[in-house]
Residue, then its C-alpha position, 0 to 999 in steps of 0.5 A: x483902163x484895164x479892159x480886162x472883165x475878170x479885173x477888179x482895179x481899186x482905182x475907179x469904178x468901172x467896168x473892169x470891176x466885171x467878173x465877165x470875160x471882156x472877150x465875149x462883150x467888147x464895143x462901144x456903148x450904143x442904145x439899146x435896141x431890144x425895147x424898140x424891138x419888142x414894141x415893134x413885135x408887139x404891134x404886128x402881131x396885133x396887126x395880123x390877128x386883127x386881119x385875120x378876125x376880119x377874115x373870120x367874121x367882117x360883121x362880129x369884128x366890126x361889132x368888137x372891135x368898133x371904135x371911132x376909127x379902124x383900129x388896125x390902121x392905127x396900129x399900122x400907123x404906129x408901126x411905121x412910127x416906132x420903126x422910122x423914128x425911134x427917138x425918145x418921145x417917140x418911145x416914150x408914146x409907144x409905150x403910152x400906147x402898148x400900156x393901154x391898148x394891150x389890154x384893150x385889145x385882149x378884151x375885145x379878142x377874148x369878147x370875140x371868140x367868146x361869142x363864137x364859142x356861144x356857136x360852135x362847141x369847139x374844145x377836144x375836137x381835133x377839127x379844131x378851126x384854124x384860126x382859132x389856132x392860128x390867133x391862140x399861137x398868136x396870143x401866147x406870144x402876144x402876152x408873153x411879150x406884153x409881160x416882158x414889157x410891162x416888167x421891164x418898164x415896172x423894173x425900169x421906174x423902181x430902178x429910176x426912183x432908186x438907181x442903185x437898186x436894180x442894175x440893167x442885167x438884174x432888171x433883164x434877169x427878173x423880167x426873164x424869169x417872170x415871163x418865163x413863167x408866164x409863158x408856161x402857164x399860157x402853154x400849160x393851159x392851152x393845151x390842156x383845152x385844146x389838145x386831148x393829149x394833154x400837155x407833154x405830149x403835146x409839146x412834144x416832151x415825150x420819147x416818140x419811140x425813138x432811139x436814144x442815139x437819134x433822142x441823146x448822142x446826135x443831138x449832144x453831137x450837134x450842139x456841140x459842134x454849133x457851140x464850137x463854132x461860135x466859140x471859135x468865131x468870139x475868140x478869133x475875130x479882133x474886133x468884137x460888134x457892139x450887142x446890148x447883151x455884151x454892154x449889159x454883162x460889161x457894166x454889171x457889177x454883181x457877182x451875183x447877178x451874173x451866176x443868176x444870168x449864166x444860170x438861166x441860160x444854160x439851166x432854164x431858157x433852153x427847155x422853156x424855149x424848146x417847150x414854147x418854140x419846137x414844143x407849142x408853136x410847132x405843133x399848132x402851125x403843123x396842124x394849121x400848115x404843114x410839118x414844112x411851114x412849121x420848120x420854117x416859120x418856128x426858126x423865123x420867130x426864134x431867130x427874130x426873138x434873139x434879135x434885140x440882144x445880139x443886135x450889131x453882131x450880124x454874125x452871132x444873128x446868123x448863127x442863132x438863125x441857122x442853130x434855130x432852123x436846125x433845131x427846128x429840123x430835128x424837131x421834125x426829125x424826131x417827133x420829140x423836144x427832149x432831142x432840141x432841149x439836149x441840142x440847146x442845153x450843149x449850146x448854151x453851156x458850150x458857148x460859155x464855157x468853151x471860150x474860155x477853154x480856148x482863150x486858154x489853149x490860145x494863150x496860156x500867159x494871158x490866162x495865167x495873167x487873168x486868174x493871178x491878177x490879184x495875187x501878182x506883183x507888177x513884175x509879174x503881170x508885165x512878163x506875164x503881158x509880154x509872154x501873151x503879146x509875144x505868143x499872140x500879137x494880135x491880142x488887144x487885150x494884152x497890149x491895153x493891159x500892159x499899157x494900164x499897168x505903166x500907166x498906174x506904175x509911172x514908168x515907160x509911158x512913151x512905150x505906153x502910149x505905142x501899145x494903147x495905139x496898137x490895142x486902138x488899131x485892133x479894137x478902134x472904138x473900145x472904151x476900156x482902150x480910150x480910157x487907158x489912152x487919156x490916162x497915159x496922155x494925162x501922165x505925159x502932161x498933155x493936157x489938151x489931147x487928155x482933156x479932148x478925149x475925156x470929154x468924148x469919154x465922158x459923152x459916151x459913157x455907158x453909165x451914171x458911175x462911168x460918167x462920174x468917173x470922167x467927170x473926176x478924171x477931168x477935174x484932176x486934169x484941170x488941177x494938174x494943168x494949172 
């Protein structure tokens, strides 16, 4: 299998179709992990609210919240489930629970500080009491992942019910999108009640009287260099970890689709996070615990937020930690989000772009190879895959795509089989890689070695399509072998 992204091979329906560089998403297929996560989120944060209504009041949170046994508990009890036994009737009962406890919960929180409110007059006072900040913080985030989810498994039936529907990247874009409006009408709201400064102030969305080279040029500095690093680090590293993020953008097969996810995150998600994160949550846990635990806790929860898609990745984990403690410290810095928001849009864009660039400059043959892939004759492509090995023998990708062109061509397949083994040495669990290696042992007519690894293929396969296709393969082999 070619296991280049930019690719578009008539000969099976794969994830060569991508229009995604394969650099950035390599791996294995593995189980998502971001539902687990965000269940997991979900339920601490009912957990601690709880805790904390307790604190405020025993006698009216025992009133609320009384049910046949402590609610909490429970909640406690499910955690430690969904965190020690993520199988699928596990998941399945989480999301039982969630659906209905959610809102259950909302109703009983908003009952008790209703009843509070009834006490004290609270709105545009700057007095305001900690945790009632503190449990709105916690409620903003509560619904904005309660939203996400709840989208996702609405998405999720549509697309089981009609499976060509909505693909995988499609479903995140959506639910993205819808939760991101949700999110700023929460923040929106919020701080128009609770804050006489009205809402840009408040976010921080306002120039603070300060320089443009501390609001603009600093921060554009800064995110480049972060978006250099981490370009640097994807286009490096040999063996790119297994993320979600990177089996989404592998088996997307919408052009479309794509533009739509690269244009969120370069022209949407940073200001909505700079509002949500540096903007809302840091100036409530200012008021509630300082400018120093704001720093902190804001680029915990932002870096736990990005968890779930760069999951197997520790390196791109710590990157966004560190970019988000950073991000958090100008905020500090400045006073303002417009120099986070200018920070994170040069990330984001960078870290798209600038990989690209650098596959570029690093190999220019595998480049030309790439954009011309269409348009070149096989002589072509193999100078042009020799070019690259020769300039960079350590690019996986070059020996994979040579080894597929013999393959597809009939010819050198002895030498077919030596490059598909050098490109498995660089990358050992690559789909595309494998793929590549059972069709060349089925060209050589060894049957047996062709039919084992179509099998692990096959059991493995990242999608329905995918599992289609090795069924074929193996039906092929069969017919062949007779």
């Amino acid at each position: 299998m070619n296991g280049n992204n930019f690719l578009a091979q008539d000969s099976a329906p794969r994830a060569e179709k991508d229009l995604v560089p394969r650099v950035l998403t390599r791996g294995a297929p593995r189980k998502r992990k971001n539902m687990d996560l965000v269940i997991l989120i979900i339920l601490c944060i009912m957990f601690v609210e709880m805790r904390l209504l307790q604190r405020e009041d025993q006698a009216r949170s025992r009133e609320v919240f009384s049910l046949p046994a402590n609610l909490h508990w429970l909640l406690a009890l499910v955690i430690v489930l969904s965190f020690f036994a993520f199988n699928d009737k596990t998941v399945a009962f989480a999301f039982f629970v969630l659906a209905a406890l959610v809102p259950l919960y909302r109703i009983r929180r908003s009952r008790f500080w209703l009843q509070a409110r009834q006490r004290n007059v609270w709105e545009g006072r700057e007095d305001l009491p900690v945790s009632l900040l503190t449990s709105e913080a916690l409620g903003v985030l509560l619904l904005w992942l309660y939203s996400s989810f709840i989208l996702s498994l609405v998405i999720k039936t549509i697309s089981n019910a009609f499976p060509d529907a909505i693909s995988e990247l499609g479903d995140v874009v959506i639910s993205t999108s819808f939760s991101y409006i949700i999110i700023l009408a929460l923040v929106y709201r919020l701080s128009r009640r609770y804050s006489s400064q009205g809402f840009r102030p408040f976010v921080g969305l306002s120039r603070q009287h300060q320089p443009l080279s501390k609001l603009i040029v600093l921060p554009l500095v800064l995110g480049l260099g972060f978006a250099f690093f981490s370009a640097f680090i994807l286009v490096t590293r040999q063996v790119q970890p297994v993320t979600p993020l990177g089996e989404m953008l592998d088996n997307s097969q919408s052009i479309t689709v794509l533009v739509l996810f690269v244009g969120l995150a370069i022209l949407i998600a940073p200001l909505i996070e700079e509002i949500v994160f540096r903007g809302y949550l840091f100036s409530v846990i200012e008021k509630i615990n300082g400018k120093r635990m704001a720093i902190y806790c804001v680029a915990a929860i932002f870096a736990l937020m990005h968890v779930g898609q760069y999951w197997g990745d520790w390196a791109a984990i710590a990157v966004v930690a560190i970019l988000g403690l950073a991000l958090s410290l100008l905020r500090a810095w400045t006073g303002s989000t417009i120099a986070t928001s200018v920070t994170h849009y040069v990330y984001n864009t960078g870290v798209t772009v600038l990989p690209i660039i650098l596959i570029l400059l690093a190999n220019p043959p595998y480049f030309e190879y790439v954009m011309g892939h269409t348009q070149l004759d096989a002589p072509a492509k193999e100078q042009l895959l020799k070019e690259s090995i020769g300039r960079q023998p350590q690019w996986s990708e070059a020996y994979n795509d040579l080894a597929w062109l013999y393959a597809q061509e009939n010819k050198n397949l002895e030498e077919a089989l030596e490059l598909i083994d050098k490109a498995l040495a660089l990358s050992p669990d690559e789909y595309a890689f494998l793929d590549t290696k059972a069709e060349i042992l089925a060209k050589l007519q060894r049957w047996p070695e062709a039919t084992a690894l179509r099998e692990t293929l096959l059991t493995s396969a990242p999608s329905g399509e995918q599992a289609d296709y090795q069924r074929q393969k193996l039906e092929d082999i069969k017919n062949q072998s007779l």
